[in-house]
C-alpha positions, 0 to 999 in steps of 0.5 A, spaced: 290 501 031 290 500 038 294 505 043 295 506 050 295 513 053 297 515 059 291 517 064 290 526 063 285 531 065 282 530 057 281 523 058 280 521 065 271 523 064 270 518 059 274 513 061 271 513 068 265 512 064 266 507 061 262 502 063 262 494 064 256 488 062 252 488 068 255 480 068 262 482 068 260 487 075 263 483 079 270 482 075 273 488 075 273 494 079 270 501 077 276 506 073 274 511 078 277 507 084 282 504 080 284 511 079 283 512 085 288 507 087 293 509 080 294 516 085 295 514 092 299 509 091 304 514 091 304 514 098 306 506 098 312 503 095 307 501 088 309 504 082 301 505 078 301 506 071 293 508 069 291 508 061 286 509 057 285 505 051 284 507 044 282 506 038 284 510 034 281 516 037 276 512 040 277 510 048 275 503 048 277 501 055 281 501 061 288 499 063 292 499 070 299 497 070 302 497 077 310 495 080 311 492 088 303 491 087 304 488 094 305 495 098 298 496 098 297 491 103 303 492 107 300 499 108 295 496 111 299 491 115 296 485 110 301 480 107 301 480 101 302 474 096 309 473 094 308 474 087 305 481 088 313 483 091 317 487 087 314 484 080 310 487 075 302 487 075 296 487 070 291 490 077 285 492 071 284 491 064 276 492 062 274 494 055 267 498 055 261 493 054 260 497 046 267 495 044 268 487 048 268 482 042 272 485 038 279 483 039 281 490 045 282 486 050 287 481 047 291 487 043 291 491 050 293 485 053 298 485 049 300 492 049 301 492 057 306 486 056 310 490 052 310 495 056 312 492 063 317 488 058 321 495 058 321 495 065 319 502 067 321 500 075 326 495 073 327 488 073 323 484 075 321 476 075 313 476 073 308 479 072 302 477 075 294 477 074 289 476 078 282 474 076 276 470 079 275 464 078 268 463 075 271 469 069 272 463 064 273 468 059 279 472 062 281 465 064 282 463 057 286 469 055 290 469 060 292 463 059 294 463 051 300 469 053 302 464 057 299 465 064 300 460 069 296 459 076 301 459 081 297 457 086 296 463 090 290 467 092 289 475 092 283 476 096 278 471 092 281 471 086 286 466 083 293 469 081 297 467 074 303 469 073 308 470 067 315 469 066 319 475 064 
């Protein structure tokens, strides 16, 4: 059964150690700066949601949950794109290359839906996700939850978003 669980003092070491394809490396930033960046969001109007994947009692992967995403780069004097202000993001969600093709990524997708449903910030429109464009996998998954391509870009990577 796959759970999430919040990112603690007893789980964070394996969970930075989780590791990527070398293929997928360009995909996904690290855990241990998205942890990073869970903790200084503190300091900007974004709210972060780090979790570590289970299942069962094994840590298969990575998820980042995040509100008011686009504080990061009001921070930095940088103008964000619309659907990352006051909606609901998926900023990262990997599973370790041991446990890919064993249907995690979905069933975590999936979990993160359900938990931006219960609105921990509030209401919102969207939630967004982002991804490069070569990622074909991610791009397919993404889209079979309903995800739609908005037309905007955050960074290199092109935005979806999905009605709340």
């Amino acid at each position: 059964m796959v759970r999430l669980e919040k990112i603690n003092p007893k789980n964070v070491w394996e969970v930075i150690d989780l590791k990527l394809r070398k293929d997928q490396k360009n995909f996904v930033c690290s855990n241990s700066v998205s942890i990073i960046q869970a903790y200084t969001a503190k300091e900007t109007k974004c709210s972060a949601f780090p979790f570590a994947v289970y299942n069962d009692k094994k840590i298969v992967g990575f998820l980042m949950v995040c509100y008011n995403e686009g504080a990061f780069y009001e921070f930095y004097n940088e103008v964000p794109p619309k659907s990352l202000v006051n909606n609901y993001s998926i900023c990262r969600i990997m599973i370790d290359k041991r446990y890919q093709g064993r249907g995690y990524g979905r069933q975590t997708l999936k979990l993160a839906l359900d938990f931006v449903r219960t609105f921990p910030c509030g209401q919102a429109e969207y939630c967004e996700i982002s991804y490069e464009p070569e990622n074909t996998v991610a791009k397919a998954l993404y889209r079979s939850f309903g995800f739609e391509e908005n037309g905007e870009m955050d960074g290199d990577e092109l935005v979806a978003v999905l009605k709340l």
